[in-house]
Structure formats: structure tokens, C-alpha cells
N, C-alpha and C positions, 0 to 999 in steps of 0.2 A: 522271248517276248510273246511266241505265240502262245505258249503256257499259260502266260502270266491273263494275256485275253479270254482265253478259254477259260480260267477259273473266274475272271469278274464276268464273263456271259453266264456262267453258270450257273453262282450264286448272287449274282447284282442284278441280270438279265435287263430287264428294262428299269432304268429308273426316271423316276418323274416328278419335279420338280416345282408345285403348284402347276401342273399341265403341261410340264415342260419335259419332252422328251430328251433323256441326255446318253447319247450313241457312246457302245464300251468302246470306242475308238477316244473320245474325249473324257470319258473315266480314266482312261492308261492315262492319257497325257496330263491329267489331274494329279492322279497319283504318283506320276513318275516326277512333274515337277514340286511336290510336296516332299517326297523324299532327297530330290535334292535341293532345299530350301532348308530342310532338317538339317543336311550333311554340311554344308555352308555354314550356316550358324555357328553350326558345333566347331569346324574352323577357323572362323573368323572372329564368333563372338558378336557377329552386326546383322544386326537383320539386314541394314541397307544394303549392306553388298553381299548377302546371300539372296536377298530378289531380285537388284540385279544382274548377277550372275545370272541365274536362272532364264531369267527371262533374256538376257541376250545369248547364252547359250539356245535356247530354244529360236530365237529367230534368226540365228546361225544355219541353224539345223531346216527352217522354211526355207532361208536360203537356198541353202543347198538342194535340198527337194527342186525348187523351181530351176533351179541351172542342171540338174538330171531329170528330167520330166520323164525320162522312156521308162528308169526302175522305183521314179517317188512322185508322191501326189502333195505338192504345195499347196497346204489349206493355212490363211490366216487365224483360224479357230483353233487349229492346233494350238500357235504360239499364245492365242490368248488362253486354252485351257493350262498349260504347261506354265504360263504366267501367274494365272489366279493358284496354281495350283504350289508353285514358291511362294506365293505370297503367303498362301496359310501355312504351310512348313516353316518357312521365316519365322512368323507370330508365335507356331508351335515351339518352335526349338527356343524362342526368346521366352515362353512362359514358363518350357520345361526346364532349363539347363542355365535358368539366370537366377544368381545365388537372390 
């Protein structure tokens, strides 16, 4: 994962948004929850329950963060970028892979 950060700092760096700064911490969780939104689909065949998966896997995952607080930092933006970020996976995988 720290790879994965380090190559979207490197070539994404800062990206901006109509003025809107968006930290490679919520890029990952963008793209991590896009790729699994794809992977879903492709599973399931539904978007509906590959963004919900997603996104309740991700606030599983804030869960958890908040009940270990010494080794994880509970951000609600996490789950909404990992959110939005199944949701376009979803939509993708439903554009790409539906005959």
C-alpha cells in the first residue's frame, strides 16, 4: 500500500478539484474503493450490491480504525471517499461488462 501511495504522490501529486484540494490519502481510498466496485460487479452482476458491499465494507474498516485508535486514525471521509469511489466502479463495471 505504501507503494501504491508513493506512485499516486508522485505522478497525481496534488490534485485539484475546481479549487478543491484532494489528499493521495483519499485518492487511495478512491481508488481502492473503485476497484472494488469493478470486482463486485463482475461478481455479482449488480451494481446495487457491489456499492453496497463496498461501502459497508469500508465502514467496517472506520470501524474498526475507531475501536484501535493507538495503530488507526478513524476518518469519516475515508468511508465516503471509498464510498463514492464503489460507486463509479459500480457504474464502470455496469457500463463495461453488461452485454
Amino acid at each position: 500500500m505504501e507503494k501504491l501511495l508513493t506512485f499516486m504522490n508522485y505522478w497525481l501529486g496534488k490534485v485539484y478539484i475546481q479549487n478543491i484540494y484532494v489528499p493521495a490519502d483519499k485518492q487511495a481510498h478512491l481508488l481502492s474503493g473503485a476497484i472494488g466496485g469493478i470486482a463486485m460487479f463482475i461478481l455479482t452482476g449488480s451494481f446495487g450490491i457491489s456499492f453496497v458491499s463496498v461501502s459497508l465494507v469500508a465502514m467496517f474498516k472506520e470501524i474498526y480504525d475507531l475501536l484501535h485508535r493507538n495503530k488507526h486514525t478513524p476518518d469519516v471521509w475515508d468511508w465516503v471517499a471509498t464510498s463514492l469511489g464503489g460507486l463509479f466502479g459500480g457504474l464502470l463495471g455496469n457500463i463495461l461488462w453488461l452485454p
